[in-house]
Backbone as a ProteinNet text record, in pm:
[ID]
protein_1_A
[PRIMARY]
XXXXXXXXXXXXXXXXXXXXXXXXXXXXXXXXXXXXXXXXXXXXXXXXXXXXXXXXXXXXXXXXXXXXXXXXXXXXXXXXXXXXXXXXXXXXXXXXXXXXXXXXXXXXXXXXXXXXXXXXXXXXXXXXXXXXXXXXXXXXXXXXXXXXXXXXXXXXXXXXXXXXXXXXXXXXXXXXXXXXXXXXXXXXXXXXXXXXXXXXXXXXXXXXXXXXXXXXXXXXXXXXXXXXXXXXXXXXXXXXXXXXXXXXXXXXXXXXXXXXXXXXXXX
[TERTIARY]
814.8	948.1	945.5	1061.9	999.1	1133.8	1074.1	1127.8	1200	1329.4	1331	1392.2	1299.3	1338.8	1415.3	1550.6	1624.9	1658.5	1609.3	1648	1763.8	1807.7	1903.5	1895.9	1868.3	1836.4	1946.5	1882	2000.5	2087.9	2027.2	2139.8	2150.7	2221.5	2183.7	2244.3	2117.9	2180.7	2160.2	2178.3	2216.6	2222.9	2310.2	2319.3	2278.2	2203.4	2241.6	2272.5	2271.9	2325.2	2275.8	2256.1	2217.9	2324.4	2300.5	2354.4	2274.9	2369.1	2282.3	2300.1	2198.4	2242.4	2236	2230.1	2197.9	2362.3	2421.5	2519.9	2476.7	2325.3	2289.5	2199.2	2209.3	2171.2	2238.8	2263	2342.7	2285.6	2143.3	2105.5	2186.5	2197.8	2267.8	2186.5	2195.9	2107.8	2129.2	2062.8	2039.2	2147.4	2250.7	2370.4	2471.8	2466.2	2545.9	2665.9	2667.3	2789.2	2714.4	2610.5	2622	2555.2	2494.2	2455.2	2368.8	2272.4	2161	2120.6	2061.7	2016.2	1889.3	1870.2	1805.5	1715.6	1765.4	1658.9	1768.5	1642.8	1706.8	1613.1	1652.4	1581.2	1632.1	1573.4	1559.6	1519.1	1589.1	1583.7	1532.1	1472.1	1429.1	1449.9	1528.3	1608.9	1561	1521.6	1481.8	1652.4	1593.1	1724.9	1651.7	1753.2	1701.2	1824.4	1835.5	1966.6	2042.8	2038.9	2168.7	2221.5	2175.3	2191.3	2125.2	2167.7	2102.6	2051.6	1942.9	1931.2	2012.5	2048.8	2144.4	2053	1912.6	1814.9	1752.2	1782.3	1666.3	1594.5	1453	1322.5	1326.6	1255.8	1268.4	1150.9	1220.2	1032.7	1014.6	1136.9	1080.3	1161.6	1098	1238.5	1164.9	1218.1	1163	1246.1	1237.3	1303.2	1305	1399.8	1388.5	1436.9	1326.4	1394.9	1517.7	1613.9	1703.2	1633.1	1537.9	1512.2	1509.1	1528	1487.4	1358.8	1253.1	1089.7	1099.9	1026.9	1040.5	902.1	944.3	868	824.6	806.9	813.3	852.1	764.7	711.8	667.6	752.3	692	712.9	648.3	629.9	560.2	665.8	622.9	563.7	621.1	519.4	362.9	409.2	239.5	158.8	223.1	145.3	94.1	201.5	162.8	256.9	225.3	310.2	253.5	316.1	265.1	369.4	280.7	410.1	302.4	458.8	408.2	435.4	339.7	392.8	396.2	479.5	488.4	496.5	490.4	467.7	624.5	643.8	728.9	808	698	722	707.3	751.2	811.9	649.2	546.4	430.1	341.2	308.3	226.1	92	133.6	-36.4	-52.1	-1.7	-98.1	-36.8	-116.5	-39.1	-130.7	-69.2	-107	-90	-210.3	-183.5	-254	-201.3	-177	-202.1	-296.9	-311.3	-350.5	-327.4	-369.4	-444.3	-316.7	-392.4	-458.6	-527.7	-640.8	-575.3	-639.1	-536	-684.7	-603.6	-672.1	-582.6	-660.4	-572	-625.3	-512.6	-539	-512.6	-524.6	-510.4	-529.7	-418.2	-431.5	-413.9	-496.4	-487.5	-470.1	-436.2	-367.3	-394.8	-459.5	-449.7	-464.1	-368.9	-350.5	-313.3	-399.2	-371.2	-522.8	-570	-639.6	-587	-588.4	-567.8	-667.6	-703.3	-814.8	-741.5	-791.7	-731.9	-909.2	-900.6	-956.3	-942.5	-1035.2	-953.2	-1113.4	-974.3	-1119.7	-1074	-1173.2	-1225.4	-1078.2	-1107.7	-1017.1	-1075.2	-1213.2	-1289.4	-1290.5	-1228.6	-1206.8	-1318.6	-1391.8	-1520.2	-1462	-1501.2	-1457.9	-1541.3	-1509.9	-1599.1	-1587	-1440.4	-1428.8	-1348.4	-1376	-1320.4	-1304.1	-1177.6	-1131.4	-1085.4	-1140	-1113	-1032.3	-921.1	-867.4	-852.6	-833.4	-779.7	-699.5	-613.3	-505.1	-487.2	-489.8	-420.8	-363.3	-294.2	-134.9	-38.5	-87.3	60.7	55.4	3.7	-16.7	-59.6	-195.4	-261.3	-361	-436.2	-554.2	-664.7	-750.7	-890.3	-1004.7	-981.9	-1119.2	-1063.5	-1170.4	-1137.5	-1249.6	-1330.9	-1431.4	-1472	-1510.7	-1515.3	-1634.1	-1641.1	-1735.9	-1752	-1859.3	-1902.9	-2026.7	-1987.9	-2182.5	-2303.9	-2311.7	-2404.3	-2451.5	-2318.5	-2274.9	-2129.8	-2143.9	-2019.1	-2019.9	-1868.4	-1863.3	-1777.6	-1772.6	-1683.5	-1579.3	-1489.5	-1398.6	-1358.1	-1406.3	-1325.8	-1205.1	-1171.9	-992.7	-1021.4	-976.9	-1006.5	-870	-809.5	-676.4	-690.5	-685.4	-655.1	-504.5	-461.4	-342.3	-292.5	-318.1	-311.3	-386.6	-501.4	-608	-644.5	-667.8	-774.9	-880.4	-956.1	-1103.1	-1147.6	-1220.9	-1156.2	-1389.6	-1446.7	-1553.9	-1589	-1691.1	-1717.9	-1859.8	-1884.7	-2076.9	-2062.3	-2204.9	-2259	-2281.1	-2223.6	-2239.2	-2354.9	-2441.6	-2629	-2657.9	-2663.5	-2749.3	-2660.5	-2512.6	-2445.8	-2498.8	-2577.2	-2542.6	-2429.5	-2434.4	-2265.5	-2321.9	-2192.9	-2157.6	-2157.5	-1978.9	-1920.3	-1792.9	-1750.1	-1659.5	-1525.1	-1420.2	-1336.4	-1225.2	-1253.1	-1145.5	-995.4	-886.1	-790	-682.1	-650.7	-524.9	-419.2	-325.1	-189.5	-97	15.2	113.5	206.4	294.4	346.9	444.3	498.3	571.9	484.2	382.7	294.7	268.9	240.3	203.4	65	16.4	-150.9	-150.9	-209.2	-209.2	-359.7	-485.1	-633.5	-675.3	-808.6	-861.6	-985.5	-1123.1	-1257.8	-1310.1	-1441.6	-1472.2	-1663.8	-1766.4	-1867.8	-1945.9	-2059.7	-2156.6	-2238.8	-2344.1	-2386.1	-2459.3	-2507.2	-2589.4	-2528.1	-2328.6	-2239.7	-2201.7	-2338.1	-2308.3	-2291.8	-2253.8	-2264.3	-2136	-2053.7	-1918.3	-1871.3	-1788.2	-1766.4	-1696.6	-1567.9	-1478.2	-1380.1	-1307.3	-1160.5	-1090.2	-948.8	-848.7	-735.5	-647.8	-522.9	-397.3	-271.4	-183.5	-80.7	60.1	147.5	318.8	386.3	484.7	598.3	675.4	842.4	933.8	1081.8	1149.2	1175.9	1154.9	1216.5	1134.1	960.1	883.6	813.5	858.5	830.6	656.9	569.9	454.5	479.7	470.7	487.5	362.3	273.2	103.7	25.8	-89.3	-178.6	-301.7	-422	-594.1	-666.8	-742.4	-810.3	-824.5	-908.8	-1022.6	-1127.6	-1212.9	-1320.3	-1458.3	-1523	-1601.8	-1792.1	-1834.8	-1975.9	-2076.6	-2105.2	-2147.7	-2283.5	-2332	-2459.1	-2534.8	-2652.8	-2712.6	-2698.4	-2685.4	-2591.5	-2466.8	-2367.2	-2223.4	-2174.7	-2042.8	-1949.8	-1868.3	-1843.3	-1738.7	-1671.5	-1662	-1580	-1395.5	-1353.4	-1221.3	-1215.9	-1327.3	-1311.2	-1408.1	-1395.4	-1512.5	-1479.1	-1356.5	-1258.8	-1172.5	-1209.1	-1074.6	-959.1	-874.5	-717.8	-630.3	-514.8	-428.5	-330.9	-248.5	-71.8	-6.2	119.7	229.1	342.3	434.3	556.7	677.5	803.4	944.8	1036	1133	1289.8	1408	1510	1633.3	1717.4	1824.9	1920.9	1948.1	1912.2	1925.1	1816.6	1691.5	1577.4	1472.2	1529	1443.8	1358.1	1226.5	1132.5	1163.5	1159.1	1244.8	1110.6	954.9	861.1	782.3	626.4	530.5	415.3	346.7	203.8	68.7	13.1	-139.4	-261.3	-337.6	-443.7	-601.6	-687.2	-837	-903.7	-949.2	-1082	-1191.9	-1237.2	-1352.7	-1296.6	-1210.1	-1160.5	-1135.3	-1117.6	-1097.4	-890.2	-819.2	-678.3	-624.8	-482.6	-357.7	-245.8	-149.9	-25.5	115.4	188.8	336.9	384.8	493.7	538	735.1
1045.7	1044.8	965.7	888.9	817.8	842.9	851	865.3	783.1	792.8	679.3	768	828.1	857.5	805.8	810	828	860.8	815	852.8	900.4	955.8	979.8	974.8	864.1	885.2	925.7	988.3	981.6	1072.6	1250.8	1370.3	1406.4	1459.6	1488.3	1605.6	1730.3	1870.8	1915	1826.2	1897.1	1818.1	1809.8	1771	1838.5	1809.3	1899.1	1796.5	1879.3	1859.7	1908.4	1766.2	1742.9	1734.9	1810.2	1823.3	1764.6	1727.6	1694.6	1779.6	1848.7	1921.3	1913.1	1758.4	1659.3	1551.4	1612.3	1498.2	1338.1	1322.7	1216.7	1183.7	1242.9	1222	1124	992.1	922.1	930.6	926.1	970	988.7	956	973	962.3	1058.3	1069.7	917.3	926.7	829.5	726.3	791	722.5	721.2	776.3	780	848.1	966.8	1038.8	1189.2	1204.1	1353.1	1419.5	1352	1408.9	1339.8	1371	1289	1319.2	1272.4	1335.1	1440.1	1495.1	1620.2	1638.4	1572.9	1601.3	1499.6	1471.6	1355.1	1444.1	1458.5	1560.5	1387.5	1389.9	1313.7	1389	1391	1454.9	1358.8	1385.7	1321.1	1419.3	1278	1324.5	1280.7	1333.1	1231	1232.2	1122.9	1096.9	1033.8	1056.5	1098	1079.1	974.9	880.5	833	811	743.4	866.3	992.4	1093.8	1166.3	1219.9	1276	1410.6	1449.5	1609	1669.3	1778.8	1862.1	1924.6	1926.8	2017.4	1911	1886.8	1800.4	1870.1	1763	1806.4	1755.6	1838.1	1748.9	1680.8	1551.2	1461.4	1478.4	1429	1433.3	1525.8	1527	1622.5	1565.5	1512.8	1440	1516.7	1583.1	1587	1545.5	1516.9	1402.3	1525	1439.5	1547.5	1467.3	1460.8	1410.8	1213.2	1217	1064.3	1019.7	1055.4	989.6	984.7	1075.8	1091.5	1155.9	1112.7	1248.7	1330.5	1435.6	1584.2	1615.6	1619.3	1658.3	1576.6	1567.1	1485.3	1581.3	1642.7	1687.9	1665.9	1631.1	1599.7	1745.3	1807.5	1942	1928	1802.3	1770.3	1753	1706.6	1600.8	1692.6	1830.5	1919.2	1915.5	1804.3	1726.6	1748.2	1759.3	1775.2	1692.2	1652.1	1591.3	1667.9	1693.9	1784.8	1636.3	1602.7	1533.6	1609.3	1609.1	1614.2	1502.1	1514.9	1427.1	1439.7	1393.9	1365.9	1365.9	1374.2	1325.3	1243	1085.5	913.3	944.6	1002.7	966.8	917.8	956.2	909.1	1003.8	960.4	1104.6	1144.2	1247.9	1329.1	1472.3	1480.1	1560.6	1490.5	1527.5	1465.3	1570.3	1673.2	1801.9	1742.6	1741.8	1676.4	1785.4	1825.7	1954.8	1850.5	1849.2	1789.5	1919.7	1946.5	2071.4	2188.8	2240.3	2351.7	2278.2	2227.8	2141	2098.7	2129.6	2088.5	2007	1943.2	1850.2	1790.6	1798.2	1717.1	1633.7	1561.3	1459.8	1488.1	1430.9	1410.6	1290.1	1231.7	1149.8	1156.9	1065.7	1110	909.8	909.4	780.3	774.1	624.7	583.8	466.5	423.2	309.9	179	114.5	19.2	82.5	206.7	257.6	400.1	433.4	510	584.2	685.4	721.4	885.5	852.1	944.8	1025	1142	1239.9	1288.3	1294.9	1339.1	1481.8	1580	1690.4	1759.8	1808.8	1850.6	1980.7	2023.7	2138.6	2279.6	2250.7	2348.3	2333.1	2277.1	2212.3	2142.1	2093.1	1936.4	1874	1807.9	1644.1	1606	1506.5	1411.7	1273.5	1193.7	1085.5	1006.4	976.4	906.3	818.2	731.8	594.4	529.6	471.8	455.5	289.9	269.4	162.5	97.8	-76.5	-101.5	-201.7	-262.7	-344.6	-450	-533.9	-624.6	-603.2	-703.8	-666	-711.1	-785.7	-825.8	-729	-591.9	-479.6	-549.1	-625.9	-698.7	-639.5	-583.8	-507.8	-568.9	-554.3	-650.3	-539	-419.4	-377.9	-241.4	-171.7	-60.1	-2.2	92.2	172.9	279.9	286.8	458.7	459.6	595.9	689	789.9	778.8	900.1	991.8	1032.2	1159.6	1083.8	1021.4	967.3	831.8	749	607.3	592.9	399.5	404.6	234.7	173.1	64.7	18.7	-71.2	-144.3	-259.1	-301.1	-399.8	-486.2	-594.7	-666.1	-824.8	-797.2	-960.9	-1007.8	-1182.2	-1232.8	-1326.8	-1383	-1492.1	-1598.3	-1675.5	-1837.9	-1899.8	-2018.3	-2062.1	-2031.2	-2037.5	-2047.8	-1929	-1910.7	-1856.2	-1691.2	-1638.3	-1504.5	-1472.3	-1431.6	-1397.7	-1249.7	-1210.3	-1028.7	-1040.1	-949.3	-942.1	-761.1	-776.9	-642.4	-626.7	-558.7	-457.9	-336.4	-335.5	-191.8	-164.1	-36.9	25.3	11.8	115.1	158.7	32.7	-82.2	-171.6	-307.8	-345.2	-438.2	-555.7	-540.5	-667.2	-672.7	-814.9	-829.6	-809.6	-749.7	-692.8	-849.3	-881.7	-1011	-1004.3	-1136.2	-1220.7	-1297	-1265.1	-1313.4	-1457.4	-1518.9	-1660.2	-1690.4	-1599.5	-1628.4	-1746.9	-1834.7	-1951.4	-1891	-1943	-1956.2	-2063.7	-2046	-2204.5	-2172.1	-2288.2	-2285.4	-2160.1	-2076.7	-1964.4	-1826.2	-1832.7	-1719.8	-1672.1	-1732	-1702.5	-1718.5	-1666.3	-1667.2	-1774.8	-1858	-2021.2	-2022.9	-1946.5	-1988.7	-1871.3	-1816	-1710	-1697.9	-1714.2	-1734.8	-1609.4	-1514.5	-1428.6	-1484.5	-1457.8	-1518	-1351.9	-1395.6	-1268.3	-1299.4	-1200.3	-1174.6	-1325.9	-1387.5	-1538.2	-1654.3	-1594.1	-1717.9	-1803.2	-1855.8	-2027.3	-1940.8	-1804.1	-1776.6	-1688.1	-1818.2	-1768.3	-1643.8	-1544.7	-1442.1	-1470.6	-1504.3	-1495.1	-1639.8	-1690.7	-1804	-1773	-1816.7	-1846.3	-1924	-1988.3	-2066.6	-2013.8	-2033.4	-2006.8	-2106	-2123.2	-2236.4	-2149.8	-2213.1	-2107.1	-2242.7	-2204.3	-2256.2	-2259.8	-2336.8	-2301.5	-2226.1	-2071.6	-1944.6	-1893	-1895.5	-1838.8	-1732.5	-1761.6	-1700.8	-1787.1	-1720.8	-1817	-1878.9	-1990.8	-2080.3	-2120.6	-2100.5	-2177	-2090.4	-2062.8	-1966	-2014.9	-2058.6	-2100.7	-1977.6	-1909.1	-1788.8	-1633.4	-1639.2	-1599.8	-1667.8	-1793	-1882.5	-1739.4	-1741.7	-1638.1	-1688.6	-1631.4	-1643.6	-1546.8	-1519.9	-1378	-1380.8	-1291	-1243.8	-1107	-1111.4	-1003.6	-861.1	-778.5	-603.2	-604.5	-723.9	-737.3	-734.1	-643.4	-581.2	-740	-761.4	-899.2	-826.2	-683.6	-645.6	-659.9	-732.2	-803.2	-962.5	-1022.2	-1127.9	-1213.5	-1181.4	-1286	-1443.4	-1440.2	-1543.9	-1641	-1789.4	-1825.4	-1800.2	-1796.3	-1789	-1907.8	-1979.5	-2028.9	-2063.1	-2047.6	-2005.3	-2046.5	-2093.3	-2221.9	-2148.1	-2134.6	-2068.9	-2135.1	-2126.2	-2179.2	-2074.2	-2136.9	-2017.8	-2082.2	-1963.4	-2061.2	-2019.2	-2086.9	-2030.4	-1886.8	-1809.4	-1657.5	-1587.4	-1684.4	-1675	-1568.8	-1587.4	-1537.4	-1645.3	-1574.3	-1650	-1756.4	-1905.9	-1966	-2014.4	-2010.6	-2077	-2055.1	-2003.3	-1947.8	-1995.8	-2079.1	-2140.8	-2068.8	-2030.3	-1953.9	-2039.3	-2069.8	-2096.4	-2017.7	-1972.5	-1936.4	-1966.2	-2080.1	-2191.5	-2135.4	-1992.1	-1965.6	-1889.6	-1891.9	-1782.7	-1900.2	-2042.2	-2118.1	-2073.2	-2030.4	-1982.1	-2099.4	-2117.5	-2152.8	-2102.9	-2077	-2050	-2054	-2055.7	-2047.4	-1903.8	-1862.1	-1788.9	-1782.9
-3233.9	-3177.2	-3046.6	-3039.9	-2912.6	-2813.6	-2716.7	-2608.4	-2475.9	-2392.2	-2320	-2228.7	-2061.5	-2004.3	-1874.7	-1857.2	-1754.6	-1650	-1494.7	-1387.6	-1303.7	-1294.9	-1210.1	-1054.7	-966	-832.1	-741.4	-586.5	-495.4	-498.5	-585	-587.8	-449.8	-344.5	-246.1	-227.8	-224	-233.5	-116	38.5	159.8	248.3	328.8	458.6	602.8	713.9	796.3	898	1016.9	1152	1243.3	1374.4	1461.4	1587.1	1722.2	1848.4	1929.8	2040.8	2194	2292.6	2342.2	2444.5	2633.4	2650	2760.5	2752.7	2844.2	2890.5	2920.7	2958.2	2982	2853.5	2792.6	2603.6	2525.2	2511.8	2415.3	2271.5	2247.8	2118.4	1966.9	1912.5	1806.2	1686.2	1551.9	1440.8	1374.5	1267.7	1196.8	1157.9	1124.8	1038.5	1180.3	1287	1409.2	1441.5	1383.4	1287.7	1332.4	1365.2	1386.4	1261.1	1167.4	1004.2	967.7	903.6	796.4	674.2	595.7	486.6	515.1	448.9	467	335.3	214.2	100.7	-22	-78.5	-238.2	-288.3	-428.2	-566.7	-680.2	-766.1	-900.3	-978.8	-1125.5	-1197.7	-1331.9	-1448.5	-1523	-1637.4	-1727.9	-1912.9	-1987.6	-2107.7	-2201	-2251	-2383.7	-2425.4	-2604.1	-2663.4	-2818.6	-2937.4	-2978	-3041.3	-2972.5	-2854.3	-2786.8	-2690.9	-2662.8	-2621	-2524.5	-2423	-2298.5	-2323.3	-2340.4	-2349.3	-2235.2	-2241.9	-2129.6	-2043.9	-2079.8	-1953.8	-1903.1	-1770.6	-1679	-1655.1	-1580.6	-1553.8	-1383.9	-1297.5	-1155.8	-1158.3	-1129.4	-1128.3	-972.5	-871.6	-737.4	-622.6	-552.6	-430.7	-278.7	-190.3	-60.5	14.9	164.8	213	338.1	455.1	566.1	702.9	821.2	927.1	999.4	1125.5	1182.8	1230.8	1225.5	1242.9	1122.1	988.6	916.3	857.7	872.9	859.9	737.1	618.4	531.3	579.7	581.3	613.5	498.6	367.7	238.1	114.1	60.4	-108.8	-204.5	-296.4	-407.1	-559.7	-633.1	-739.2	-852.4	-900.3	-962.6	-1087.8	-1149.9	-1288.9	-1282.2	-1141	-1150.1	-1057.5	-1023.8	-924.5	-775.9	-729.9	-586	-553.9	-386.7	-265.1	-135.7	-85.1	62.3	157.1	277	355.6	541.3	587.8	723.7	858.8	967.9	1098.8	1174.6	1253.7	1367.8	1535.8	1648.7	1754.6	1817.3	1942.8	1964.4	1987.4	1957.4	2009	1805.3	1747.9	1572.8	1468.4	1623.6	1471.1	1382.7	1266.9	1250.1	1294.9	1316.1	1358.9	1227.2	1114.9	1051.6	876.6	816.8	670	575.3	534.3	396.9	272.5	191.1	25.9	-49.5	-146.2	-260.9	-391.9	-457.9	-592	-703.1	-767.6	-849.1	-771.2	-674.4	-639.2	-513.6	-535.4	-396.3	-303	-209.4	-85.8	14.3	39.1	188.4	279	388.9	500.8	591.5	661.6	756	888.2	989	1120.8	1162.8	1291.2	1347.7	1503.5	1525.7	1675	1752.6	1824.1	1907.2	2026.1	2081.1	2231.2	2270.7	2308.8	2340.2	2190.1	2133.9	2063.4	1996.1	1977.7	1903.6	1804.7	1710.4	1598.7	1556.6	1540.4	1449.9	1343.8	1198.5	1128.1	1060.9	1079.6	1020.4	852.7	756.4	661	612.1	569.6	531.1	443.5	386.2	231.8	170.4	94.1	69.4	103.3	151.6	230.7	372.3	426.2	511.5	658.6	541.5	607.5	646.2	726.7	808.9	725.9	628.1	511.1	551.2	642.7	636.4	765.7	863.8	960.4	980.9	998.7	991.7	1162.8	1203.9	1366	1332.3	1383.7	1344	1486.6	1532.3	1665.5	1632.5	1739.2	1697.3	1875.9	1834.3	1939.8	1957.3	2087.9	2148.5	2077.8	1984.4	1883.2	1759.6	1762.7	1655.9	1545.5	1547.5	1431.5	1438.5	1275.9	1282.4	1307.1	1402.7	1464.2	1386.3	1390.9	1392.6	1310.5	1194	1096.3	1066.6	1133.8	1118.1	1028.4	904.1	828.1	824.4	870.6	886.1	790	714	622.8	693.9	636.9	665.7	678.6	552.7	604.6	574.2	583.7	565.8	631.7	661.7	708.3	696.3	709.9	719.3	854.4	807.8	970.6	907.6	869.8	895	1011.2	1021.6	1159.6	1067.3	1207.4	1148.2	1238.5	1217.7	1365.8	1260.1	1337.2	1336.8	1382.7	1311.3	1396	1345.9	1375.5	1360.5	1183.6	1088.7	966.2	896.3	965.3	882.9	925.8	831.2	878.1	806.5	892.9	824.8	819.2	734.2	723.8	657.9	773.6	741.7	713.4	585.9	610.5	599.1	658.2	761.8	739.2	729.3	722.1	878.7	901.5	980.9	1070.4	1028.7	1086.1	1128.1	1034.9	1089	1097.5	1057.9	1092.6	1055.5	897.2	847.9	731.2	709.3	644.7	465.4	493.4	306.9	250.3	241.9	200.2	336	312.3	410	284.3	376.8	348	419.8	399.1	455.4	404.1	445.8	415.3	494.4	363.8	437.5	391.6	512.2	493.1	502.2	406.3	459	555.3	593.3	718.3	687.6	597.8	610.5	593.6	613.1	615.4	457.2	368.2	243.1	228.1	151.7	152.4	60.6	89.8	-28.2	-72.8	10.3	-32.4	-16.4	-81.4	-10.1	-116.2	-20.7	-80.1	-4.5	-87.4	-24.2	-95.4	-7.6	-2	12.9	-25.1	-3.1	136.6	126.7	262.3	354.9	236.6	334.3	342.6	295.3	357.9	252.3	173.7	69	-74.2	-103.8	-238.8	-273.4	-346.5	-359.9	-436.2	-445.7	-517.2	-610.6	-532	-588.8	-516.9	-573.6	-514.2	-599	-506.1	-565.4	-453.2	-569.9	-446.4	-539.6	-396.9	-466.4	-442.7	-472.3	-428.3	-487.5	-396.5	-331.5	-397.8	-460.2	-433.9	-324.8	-307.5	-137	-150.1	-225.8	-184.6	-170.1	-139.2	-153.5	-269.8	-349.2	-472.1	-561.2	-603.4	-675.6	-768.8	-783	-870.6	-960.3	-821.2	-908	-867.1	-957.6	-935.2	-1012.4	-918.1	-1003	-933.5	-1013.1	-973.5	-1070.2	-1059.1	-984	-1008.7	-902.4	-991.9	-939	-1017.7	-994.8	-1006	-896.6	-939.9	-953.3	-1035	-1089.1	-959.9	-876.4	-857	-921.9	-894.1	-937.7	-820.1	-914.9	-842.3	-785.5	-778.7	-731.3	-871.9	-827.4	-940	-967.1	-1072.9	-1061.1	-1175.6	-1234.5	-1338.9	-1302.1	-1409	-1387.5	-1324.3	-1283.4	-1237.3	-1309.7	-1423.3	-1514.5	-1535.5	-1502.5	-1664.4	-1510	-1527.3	-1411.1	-1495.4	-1424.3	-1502.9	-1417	-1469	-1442.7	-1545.5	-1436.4	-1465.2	-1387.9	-1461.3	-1328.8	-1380.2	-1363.3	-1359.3	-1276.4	-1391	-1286.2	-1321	-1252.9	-1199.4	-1254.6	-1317.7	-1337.9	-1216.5	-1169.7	-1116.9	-1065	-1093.2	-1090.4	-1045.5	-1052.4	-1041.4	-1123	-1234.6	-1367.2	-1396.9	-1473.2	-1504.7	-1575	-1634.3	-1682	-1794.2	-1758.4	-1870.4	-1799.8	-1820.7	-1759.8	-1842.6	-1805.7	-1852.7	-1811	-1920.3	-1910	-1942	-1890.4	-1919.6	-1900.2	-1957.4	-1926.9	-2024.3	-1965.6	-1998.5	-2043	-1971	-2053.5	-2186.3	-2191.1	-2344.9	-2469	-2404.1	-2456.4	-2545.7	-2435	-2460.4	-2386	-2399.7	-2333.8	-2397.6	-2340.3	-2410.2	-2301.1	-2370.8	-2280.9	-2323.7	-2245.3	-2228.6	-2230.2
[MASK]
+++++++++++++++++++++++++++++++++++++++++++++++++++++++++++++++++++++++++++++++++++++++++++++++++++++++++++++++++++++++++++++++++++++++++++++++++++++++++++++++++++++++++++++++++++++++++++++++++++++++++++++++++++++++++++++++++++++++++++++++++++++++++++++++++++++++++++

């Protein structure tokens, strides 16, 4: 029997309301009216000849505090909940996740143009620490995780076009693999080669090429070079594919090629 389920988004079973109690308070909630949303529920139908069953199922229910934050994500099919806190500058500092029963949580803590989030067990271990830093233009430079008894490091460095995204082992800070990303003059990623640890031994490439609406048009990649103990599962095969737009900007003819499969085809 087959099935075609139906969303219904956007029920909204409450409003509340927000006061100021500061004459020198201009503040105003979200929508500027004194009211916000407070919770969206979605409900999910099957439907079976052309026909809606009459019993919905709730797939989701979110609910939002007076800024606009949702406080609450639950998903009752799928046995998940996320519940958030926040700070009083609107950021979060705690995040609760419920997967079957299991619960774990996060923490974040903030200073300056540094971040660091905590995450622990459903027994509640500290198993995993992520120390993040950011320039003054809030660009990520540096991403630290910490395990028990491993850890890595992420660093970004920017130049006019380009970024380079390296990753190290922790303990002893030599390099995993490296990444060299280009961009074109509208900030699209047009190149991006990632090399293993002694620099000259390619992983993985690929390029891309953009239309005037920014949309991909051209795509060569993934050229791949297999080493020995690096995962290359999914990146065996180069692929390329050129693609155009009609008017409306629907796909209009989409060209495949992978050379090692000895395939081409249109689309």
């Amino acid at each position: 029997m087959k099935k075609n389920i139906a969303l219904l988004l956007g029920l909204v079973l409450g409003l509340g309301f927000v006061s100021c109690s500061s004459d020198d308070d201009d503040d105003e909630s979200v929508n500027g009216e004194g009211k916000y949303l407070a919770e969206r529920l979605t409900t999910r139908y099957d439907w079976k000849d052309g026909k809606r069953s009459d019993k919905g199922e709730i797939y989701y229910i979110i609910k939002y505090n007076e800024k606009g934050q949702s406080v609450s994500a639950e998903y009752p099919s799928e046995s998940y909940k996320s519940e958030y806190v926040y700070d009083d500058e609107g950021r979060r500092i705690e995040w609760n996740v419920t997967r079957n029963n299991i619960s774990e949580k996060y923490e974040f803590e903030y200073n300056g143009n540094v971040s660091v989030r905590y995450h622990y067990s459903s027994k509640g271990k500290l198993w995993e620490t992520i120390k993040s830093e950011y320039d003054d233009e809030g660009r990520l430079v540096k991403e630290t995780t910490i395990y028990t008894n491993s850890g890595y490091v992420f660093t970004f460095s920017y130049g006019e076009n380009t970024e380079t995204r390296t990753y190290t082992n922790l303990k002893d800070g030599s390099l995993i693999w490296q990444d060299v990303v280009e961009n074109d003059s509208h900030n699209n990623i047009s190149k991006s080669i990632r090399t293993l640890a002694n620099g000259d031994k390619i992983l993985f490439e690929y390029t891309q090429e953009y239309d005037s609406k920014g949309r991909i048009c051209k795509s060569v990649g993934p050229i791949v070079t297999a080493e020995e103990g690096v995962d290359t599962a999914g990146l065996a095969h180069t692929k390329y594919w050129e693609r155009s737009f009609n008017d409306d900007g629907l796909v209009k003819k989409e060209h495949i090629a992978v050379p090692a499969d000895n395939e081409e085809y249109d689309l």
